[in-house]
N, C-alpha and C positions, 0 to 999 in steps of 0.2 A: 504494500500500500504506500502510495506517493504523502509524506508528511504533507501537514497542512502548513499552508507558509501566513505569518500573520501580516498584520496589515501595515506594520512598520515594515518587514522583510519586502512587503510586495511594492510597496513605494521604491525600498532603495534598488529592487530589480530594475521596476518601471524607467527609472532613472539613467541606469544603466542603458537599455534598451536605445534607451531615448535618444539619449548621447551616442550612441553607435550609430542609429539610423541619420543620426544629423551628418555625424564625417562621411559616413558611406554617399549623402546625397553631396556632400561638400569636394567628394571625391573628382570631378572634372571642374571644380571650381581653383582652382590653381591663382587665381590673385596676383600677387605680388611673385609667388614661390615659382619662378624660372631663373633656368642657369645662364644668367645673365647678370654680373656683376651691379651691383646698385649699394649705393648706402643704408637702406636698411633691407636688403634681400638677402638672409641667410643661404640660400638653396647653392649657390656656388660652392661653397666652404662647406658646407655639408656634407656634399658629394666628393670636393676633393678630399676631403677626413676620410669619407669613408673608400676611397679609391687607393689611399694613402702618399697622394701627389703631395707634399708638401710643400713643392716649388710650386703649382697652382695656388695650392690654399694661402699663401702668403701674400698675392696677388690681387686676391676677391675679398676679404677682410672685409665683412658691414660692421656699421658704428651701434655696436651692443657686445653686451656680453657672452660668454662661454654654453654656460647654465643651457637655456634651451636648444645651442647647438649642438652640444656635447649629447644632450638627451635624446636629440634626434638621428645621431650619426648610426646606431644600430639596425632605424628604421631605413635607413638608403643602404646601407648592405643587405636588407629581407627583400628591401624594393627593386632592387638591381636595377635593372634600364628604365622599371617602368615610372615615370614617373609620378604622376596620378598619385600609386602605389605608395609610393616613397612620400608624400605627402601626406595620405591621409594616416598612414600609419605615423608620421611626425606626429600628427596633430591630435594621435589619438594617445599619445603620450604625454604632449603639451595639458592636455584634458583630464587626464587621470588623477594629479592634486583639485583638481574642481570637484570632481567626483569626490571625494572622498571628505572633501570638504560639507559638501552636498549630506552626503550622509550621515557627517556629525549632527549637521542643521536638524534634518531629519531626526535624530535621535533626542534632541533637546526637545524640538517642538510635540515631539510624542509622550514626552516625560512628562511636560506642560500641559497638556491635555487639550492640544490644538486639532482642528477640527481636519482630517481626512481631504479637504479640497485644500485649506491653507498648507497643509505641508506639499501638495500635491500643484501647486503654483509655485509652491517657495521655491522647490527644489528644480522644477523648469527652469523656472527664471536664472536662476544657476548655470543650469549645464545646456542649455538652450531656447532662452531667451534671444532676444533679435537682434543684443551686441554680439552673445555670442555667434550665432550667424555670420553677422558681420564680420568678425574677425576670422569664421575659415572661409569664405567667401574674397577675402581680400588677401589671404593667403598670408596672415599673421597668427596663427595661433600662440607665439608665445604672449602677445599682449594680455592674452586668460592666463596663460602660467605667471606673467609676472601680478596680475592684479591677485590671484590666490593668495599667493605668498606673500602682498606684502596683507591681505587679509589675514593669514593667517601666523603673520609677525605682532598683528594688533593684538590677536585674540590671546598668545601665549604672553604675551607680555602682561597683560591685565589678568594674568593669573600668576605676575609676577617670578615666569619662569625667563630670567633675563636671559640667559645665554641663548635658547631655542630659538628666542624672538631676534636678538642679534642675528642668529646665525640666517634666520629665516627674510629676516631684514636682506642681509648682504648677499643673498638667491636672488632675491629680487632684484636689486640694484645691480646684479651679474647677471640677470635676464634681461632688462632692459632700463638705459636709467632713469629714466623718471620716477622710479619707481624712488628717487631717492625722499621725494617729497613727503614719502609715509615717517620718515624718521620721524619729525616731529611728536605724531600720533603715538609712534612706537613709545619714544623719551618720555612721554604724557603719562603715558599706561605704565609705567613704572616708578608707581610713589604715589602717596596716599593723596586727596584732594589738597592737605594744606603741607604739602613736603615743597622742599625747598628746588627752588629751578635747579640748581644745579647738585646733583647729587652722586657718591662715587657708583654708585651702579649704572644709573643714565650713563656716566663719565667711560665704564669699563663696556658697556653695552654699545654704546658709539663707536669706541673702538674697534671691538670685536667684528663690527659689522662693518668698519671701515675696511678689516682685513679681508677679509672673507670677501667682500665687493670686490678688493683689488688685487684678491689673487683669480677671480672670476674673469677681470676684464683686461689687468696684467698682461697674460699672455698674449691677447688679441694685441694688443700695441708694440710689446714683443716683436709681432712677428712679422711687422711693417708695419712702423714708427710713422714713416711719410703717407701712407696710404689711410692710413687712420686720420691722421690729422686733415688728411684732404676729406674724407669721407664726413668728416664732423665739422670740418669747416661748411659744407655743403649742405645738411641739413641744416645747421647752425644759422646759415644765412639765406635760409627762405623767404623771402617775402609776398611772395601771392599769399590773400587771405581768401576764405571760403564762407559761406552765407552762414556757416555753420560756427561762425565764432562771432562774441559779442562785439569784437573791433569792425565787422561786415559792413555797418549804415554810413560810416564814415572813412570805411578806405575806396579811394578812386578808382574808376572805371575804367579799363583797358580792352581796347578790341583792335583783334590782329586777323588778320586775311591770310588764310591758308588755301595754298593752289591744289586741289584736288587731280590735275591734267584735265585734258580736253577744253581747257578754256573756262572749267569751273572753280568757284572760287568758292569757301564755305569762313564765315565769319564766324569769332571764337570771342566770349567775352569772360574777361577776369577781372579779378580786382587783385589791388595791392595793399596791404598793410598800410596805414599812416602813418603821419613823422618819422618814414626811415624804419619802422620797427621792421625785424627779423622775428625767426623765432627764439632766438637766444635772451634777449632782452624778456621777450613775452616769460619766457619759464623763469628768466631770475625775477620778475615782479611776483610770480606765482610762490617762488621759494618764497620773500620777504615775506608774502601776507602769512603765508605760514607761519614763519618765524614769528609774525606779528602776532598772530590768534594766541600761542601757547601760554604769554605771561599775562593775557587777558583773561583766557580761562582760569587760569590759576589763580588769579587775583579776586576772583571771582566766586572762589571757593570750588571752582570745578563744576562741570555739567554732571548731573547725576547719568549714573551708566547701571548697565543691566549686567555688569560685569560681574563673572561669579565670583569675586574676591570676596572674604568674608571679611564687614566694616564693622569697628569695633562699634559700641553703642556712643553715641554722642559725637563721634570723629563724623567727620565732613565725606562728603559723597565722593567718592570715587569718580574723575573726570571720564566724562565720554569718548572716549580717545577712539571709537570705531564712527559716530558720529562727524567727528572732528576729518578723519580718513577720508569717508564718503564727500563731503565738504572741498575736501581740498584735490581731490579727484574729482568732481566737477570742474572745480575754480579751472582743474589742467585741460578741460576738455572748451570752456569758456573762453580764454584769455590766447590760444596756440592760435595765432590765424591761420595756421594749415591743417585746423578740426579735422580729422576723418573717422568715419560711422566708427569704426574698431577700438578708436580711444574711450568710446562710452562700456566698453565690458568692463573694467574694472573697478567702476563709477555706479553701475546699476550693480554687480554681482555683490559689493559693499553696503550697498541700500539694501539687497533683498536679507542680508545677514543684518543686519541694525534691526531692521522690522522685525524679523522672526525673535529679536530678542528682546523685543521693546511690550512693556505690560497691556497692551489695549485686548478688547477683548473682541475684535473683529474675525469674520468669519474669512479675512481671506485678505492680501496684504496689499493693500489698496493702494499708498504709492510705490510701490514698485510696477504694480501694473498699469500706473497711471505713466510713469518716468517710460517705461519700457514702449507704452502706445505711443508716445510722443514724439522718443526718436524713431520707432517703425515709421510714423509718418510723416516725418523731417527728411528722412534718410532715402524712403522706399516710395512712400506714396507719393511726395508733392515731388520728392526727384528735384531737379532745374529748371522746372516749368517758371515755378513762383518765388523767385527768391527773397525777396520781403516776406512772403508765407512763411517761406521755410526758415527762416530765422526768427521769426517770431513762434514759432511751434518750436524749435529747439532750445529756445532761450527759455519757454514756459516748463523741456523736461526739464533743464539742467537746475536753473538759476534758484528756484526752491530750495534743490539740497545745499545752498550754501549753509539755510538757517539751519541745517543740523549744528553751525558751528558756532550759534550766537549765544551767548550766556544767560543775555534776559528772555530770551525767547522758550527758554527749556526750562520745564516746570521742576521744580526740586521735589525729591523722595526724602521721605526720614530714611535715614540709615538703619540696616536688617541686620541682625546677628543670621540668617541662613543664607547656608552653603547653599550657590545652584549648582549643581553639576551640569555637565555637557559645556557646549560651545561656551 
């Protein structure tokens, strides 16, 4: 007789499933992922790792870290020529801390006594939601492996296991770097609401994660020094902005005439960043405000957090440091004027974890599903038809989760002597 499977076991199969049929349809969506050298297109260096040319590989070097390529070089020796092949099985590797992430989720909200449809949205929204889409579609899957990790840098950290979170921290930042912007949140999540900014654990935790980043990315500059630095100068100085970023109403117009042959001409309209802005500039304004939020919340006595730390009686709420995350993964998704659909997985996979952990008593996670409708139809539906539309729909998913990071906006709890287990 086949055991009966229960209804937490059948969610995280479901999940499973779920997730496979997404890469298997993702499987001719190739994106970004051909062997064609680009600044952020791992697939060249993939292949030469896995071919074992290291005079290629030295050659193709894109501007990130080790971390997801290294994880991928297995899947192009199973892939061999095929390519297709070779990518989705990358990407179903990229996938697999999501999963499993997913399934914590899952185990919390069942503990909790959350209703059968909300876990069963939560953990979509996870592992195939319409960023994620997005990002195997565009042939980035580690943009989901780095947003995991640095989720799940927050989460270990507010259970005050610093080293895990370091180490989990500097994955991230060795997957891809943006991801550095979690540190904040990480630092946050390690120390009581009224602990001092600067403390030796934050201090040793920094560190650690400083390492671990730079033996992740190390090598890649290692192994051509000059190719790197071109390849980051490159992104670095993008200036075309997209409808899809808040600098859009006020960067200028550009239209260029491309010759099709036969006397046909097809006109191409863009815009540019104002005042000169790049996207360098853009991420270091994104860093400050970060840096700017931490001694406000702190000051603040901390956003009360659903964190399962246990807070002594009368001691001050434990800061919302996954809150704070989700917040500033927007802000990165708002401020880059080269936005593309794929920066938002790590921005909604972070909201759909914050909700599942937050006390309401709704039957199903309402913004998440709200953020997620939004960019579907920023992204997919309005397309480039309307672009005042479509930056007015992206700005309405994004620009909300910034208040996960305001102080007075977030209601305070008395402080709980119980333990929550799970996430």
């Amino acid at each position: 007789m086949i055991p009966a499977v229960s209804s937490r076991g059948a969610v995280r199969i479901g999940l499973l499933v779920v997730a496979t049929l997404v890469l298997l349809s993702a499987r001719t969506a190739l994106g970004d992922y051909e062997l064609r050298p680009a600044e952020d297109n791992p697939a060249p260096l993939i292949d030469a790792l896995a071919r074992g040319d290291w005079s290629q590989a030295r050659e193709v070097i894109p501007a990130m870290g080790l971390v997801s390529i290294v994880l991928r070089v297995p899947a192009a020796m199973l892939g061999g020529g095929d390519l297709e092949w070779v990518y989705a099985l990358g990407a179903l590797l990229c996938l697999l801390p999501c999963l499993v992430l997913a399934a914590l989720v899952d185990r919390r909200l069942t503990e909790d006594g959350r209703p059968l449809l909300f876990r069963l949205v939560t953990g979509l929204a996870l592992v195939a939601g319409p960023a994620v889409v997005f990002s195997l579609d565009s042939g980035h899957p580690e943009e989901i492996l780095g947003g995991t990790l640095c989720i799940a840098a927050v989460l270990a950290a507010e259970r005050q296991r610093a080293l895990a979170a370091a180490v989990l921290l500097g994955l991230a930042v060795g997957t891809k770097q943006w991801a550095i912007i979690a540190t904040f949140p990480v630092l946050l999540a390690l120390g009581s609401g009224r602990a001092p900014l600067i403390t030796r654990t934050r201090i040793q935790a920094a560190l650690a994660s400083a390492a671990v980043a730079l033996a992740c990315i190390g090598p890649v500059i290692a192994m051509n020094p000059s190719r790197y630095e071109s390849v980051s100068r490159s992104l670095a100085s993008a200036q075309r902005a997209y409808p899809q970023t808040l600098l859009w109403p006020v960067s200028p117009e550009r239209t260029r005439e491309i010759a099709l042959g036969g006397g046909e001409v097809e006109r191409l309209t863009t815009w540019e960043a104002p005042f000169g802005i790049s996207r360098a500039p853009a991420t270091a304004i994104t860093l400050l405000l970060a840096l700017a939020l931490v001694p406000l919340i702190l000051r603040s006595g901390g956003l009360p957090s659903q964190s399962p730390r246990k807070s002594a009686r009368g001691s001050a709420p434990a800061p919302d440091a996954l809150g704070l995350l989700v917040a500033l993964l927007a802000l990165r998704c708002l401020l880059d004027p080269m936005n593309l659909d794929y920066y938002a997985a790590p921005a909604l996979a972070a909201l759909a974890v914050w909700e599942a952990r937050s006390p309401h008593e709704r039957s199903l996670p309402l913004l998440t599903i709200a953020a997620s409708a939004a960019a579907l139809v920023a992204w997919r539906v309005i397309g480039d038809t309307a672009p005042a539309v479509e930056w007015a729909v992206w700005l309405a998913a994004t620009a909300p989760l910034l208040l996960l990071a305001a102080p007075a906006l977030q209601r305070k709890t008395p402080p709980t002597t119980e333990v929550a287990e799970g996430v």
